[in-house]
Backbone as CSV, one residue per row, in Angstrom:
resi,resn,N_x,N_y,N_z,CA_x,CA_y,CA_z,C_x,C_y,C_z
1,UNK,0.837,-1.168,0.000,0.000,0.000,0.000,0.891,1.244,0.000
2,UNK,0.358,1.913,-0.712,1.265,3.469,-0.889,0.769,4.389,0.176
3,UNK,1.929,5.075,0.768,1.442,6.177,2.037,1.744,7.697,1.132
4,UNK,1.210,8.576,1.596,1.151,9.524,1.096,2.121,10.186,2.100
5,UNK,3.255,10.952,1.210,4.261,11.726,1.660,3.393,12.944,2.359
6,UNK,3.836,13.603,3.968,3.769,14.166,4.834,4.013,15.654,4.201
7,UNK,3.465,16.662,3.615,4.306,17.487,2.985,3.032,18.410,3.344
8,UNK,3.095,19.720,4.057,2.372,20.563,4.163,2.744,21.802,3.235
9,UNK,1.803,22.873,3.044,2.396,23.782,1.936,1.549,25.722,2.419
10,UNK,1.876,26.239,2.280,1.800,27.559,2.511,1.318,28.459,1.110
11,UNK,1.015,27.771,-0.198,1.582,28.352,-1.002,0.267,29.422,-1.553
12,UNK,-0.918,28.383,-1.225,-2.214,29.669,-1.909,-3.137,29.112,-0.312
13,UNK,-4.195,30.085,-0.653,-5.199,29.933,0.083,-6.608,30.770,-0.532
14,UNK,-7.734,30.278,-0.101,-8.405,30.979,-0.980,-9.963,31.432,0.323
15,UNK,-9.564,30.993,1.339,-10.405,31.148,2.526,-10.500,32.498,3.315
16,UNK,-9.620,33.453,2.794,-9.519,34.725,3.440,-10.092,35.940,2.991
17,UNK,-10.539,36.499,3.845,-11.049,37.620,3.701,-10.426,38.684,3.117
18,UNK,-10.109,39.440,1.924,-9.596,40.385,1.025,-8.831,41.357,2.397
19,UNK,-9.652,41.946,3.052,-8.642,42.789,4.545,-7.734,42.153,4.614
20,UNK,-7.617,40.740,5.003,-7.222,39.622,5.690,-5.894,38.705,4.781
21,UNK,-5.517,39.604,3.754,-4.287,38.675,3.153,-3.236,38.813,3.807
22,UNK,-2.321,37.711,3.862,-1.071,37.801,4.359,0.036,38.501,3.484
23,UNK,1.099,39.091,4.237,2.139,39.688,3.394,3.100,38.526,3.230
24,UNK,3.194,37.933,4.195,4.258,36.919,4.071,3.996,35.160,4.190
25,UNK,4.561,34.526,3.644,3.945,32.928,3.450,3.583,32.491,4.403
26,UNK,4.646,32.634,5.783,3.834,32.186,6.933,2.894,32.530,7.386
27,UNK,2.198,33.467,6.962,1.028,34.096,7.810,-0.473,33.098,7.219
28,UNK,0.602,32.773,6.292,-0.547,31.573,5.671,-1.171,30.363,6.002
29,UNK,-2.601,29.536,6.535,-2.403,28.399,7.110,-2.012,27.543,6.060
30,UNK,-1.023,26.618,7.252,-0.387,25.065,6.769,-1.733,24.349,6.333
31,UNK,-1.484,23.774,4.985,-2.614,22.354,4.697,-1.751,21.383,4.216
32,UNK,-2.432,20.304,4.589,-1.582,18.974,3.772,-1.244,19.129,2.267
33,UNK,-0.576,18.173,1.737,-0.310,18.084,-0.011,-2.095,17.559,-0.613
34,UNK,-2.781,16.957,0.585,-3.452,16.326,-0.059,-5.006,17.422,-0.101
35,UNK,-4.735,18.189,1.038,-6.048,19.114,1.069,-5.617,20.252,-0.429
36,UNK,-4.399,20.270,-0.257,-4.136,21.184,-1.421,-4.152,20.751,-2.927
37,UNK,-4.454,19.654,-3.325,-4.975,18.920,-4.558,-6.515,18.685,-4.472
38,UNK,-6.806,18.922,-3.651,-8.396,18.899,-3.316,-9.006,20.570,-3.494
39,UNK,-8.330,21.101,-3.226,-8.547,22.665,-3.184,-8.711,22.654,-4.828
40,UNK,-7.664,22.986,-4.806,-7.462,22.727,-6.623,-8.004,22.560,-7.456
41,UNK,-8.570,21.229,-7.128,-9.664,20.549,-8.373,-10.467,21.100,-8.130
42,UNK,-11.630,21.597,-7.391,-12.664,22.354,-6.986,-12.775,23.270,-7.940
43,UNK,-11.432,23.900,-8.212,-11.349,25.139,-8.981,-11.204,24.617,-10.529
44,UNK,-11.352,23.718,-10.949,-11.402,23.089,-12.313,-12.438,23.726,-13.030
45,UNK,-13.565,23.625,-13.075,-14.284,24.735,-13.608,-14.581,25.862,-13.526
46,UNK,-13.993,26.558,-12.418,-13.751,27.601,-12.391,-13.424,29.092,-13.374
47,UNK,-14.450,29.935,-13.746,-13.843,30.847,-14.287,-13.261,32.305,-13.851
48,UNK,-12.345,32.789,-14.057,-11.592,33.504,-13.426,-12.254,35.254,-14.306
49,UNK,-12.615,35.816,-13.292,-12.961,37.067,-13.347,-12.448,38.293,-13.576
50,UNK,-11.154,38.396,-12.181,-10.367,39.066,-12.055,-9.289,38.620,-11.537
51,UNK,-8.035,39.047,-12.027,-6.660,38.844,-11.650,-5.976,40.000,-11.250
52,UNK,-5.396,40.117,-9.919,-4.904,41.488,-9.279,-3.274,40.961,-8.763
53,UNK,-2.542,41.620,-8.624,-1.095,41.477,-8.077,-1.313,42.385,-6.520
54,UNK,-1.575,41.667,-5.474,-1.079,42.438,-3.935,-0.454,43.585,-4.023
55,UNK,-0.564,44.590,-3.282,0.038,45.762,-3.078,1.655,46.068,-2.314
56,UNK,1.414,44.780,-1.458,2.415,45.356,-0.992,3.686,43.765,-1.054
57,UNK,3.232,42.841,-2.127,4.360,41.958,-2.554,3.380,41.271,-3.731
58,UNK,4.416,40.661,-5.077,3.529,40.324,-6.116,2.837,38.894,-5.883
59,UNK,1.934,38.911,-4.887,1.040,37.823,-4.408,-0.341,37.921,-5.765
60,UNK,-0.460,36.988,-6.326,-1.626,36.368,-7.344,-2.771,36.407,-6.874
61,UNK,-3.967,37.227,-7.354,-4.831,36.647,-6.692,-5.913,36.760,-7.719
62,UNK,-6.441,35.408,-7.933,-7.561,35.688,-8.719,-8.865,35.241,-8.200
63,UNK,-9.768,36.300,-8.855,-11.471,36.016,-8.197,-11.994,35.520,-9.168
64,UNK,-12.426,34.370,-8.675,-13.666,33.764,-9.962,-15.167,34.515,-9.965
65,UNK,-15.873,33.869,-10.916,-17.168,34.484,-11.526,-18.030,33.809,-10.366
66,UNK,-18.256,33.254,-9.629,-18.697,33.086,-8.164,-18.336,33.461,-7.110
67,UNK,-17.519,34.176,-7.493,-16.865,34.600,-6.072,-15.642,34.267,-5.142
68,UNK,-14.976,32.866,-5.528,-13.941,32.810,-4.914,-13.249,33.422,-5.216
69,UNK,-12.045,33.481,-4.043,-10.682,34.040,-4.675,-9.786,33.359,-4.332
70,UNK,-8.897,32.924,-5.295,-7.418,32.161,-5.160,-6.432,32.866,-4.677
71,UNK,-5.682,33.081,-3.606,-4.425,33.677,-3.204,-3.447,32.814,-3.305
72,UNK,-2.353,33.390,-4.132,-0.622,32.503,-4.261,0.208,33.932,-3.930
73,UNK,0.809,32.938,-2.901,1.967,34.038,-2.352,2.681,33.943,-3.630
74,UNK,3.334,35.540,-3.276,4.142,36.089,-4.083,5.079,36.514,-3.660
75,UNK,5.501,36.361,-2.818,6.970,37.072,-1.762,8.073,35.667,-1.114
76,UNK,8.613,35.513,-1.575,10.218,34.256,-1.439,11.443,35.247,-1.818
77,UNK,12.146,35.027,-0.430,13.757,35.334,-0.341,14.403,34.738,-1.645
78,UNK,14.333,33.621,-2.378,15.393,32.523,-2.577,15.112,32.114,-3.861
79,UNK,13.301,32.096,-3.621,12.560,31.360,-5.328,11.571,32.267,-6.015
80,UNK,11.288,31.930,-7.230,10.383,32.240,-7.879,8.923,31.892,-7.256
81,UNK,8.039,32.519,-6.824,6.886,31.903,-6.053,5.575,31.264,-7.048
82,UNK,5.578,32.184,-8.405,4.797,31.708,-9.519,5.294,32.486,-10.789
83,UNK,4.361,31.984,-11.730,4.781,32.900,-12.996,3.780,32.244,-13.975
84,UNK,3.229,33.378,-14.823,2.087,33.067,-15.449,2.350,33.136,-16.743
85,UNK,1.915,33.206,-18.198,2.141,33.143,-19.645,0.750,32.374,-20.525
86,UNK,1.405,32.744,-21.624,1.018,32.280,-22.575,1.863,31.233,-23.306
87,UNK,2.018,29.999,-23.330,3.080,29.337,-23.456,2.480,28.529,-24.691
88,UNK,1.705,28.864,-25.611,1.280,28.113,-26.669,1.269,28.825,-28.082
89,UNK,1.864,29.798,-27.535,1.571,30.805,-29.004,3.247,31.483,-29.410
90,UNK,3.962,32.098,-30.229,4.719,32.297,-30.572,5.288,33.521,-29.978
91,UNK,4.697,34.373,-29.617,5.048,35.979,-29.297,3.931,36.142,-28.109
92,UNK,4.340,35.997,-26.944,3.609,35.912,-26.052,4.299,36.318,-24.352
93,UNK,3.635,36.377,-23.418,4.164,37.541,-22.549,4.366,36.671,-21.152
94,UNK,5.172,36.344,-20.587,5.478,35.500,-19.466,5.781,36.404,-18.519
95,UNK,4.780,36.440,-17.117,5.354,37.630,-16.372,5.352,36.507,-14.648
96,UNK,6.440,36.318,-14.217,7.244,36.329,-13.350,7.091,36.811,-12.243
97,UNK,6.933,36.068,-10.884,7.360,36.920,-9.552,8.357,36.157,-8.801
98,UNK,9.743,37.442,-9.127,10.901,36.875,-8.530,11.018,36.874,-7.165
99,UNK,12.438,35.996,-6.721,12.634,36.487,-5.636,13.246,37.676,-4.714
100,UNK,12.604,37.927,-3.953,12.569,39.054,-3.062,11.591,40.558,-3.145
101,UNK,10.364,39.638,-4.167,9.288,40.425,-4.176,9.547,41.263,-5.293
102,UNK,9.662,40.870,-6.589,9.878,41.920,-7.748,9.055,40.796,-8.698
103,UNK,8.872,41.700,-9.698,8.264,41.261,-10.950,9.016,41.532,-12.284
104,UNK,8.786,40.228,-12.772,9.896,40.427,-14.443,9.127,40.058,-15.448
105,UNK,9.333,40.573,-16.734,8.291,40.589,-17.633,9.011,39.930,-18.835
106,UNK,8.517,38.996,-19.795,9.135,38.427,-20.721,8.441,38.555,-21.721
107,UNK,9.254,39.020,-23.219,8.111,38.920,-24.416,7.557,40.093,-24.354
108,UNK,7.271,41.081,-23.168,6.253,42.482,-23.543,7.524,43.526,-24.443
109,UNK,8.630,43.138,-24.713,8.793,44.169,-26.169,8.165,43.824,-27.446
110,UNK,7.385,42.502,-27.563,6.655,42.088,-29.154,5.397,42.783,-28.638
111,UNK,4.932,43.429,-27.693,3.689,43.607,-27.408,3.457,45.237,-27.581
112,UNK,4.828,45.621,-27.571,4.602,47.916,-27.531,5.371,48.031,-28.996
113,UNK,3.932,48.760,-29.452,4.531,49.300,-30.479,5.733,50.080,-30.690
114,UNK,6.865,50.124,-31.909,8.033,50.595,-31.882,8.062,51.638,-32.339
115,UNK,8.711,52.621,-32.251,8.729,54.378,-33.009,9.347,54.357,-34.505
């Protein structure tokens, strides 16, 4: 029988109140690997409404057309915390949240017109 590796994660949450986001990962509650694949799928049909970047670190957060909202930290000393794109098309815009709370943009020179 297979046991499921012990692995808790900090990384989104979607249970908080908009006042109520954390600035930093820990402020985030711990869930198992397994509540967090459960979270997840929930959001499979999900359509996404609005997408906002945190104010005060580039934390993800998107609100679906019902109302949830997905929070992914965006603030790591060390790693990349996410990064979003278009990865199917040829000239397309990959934007990045590095570490130590910055944002990098890939591909947006095919996107501004040139003089």
């Amino acid at each position: 029988m297979r046991q499921e590796r012990k692995r808790n994660s900090r990384t989104f949450h979607w249970e908080l109140e908009r006042s109520k986001f954390p600035t930093v990962e820990n402020d985030l509650p711990e869930v198992s690997q397994s509540e967090e694949f459960k979270r997840i799928c929930e959001l499979r049909q999900a359509r996404v409404q609005k997408v906002e970047l945190g104010s005060n670190a580039p934390h993800l957060i998107l609100t679906m057309e019902d109302g949830r909202v997905l929070f992914i930290n965006g603030y790591d000393e060390n790693h990349e915390p996410w990064q979003a794109g278009e990865s199917f098309v040829r000239v397309g815009l990959t934007v990045i949240a590095c570490p130590g709370g910055e944002i990098a943009l890939f591909g947006a020179e095919d996107l501004v017109d040139k003089p």
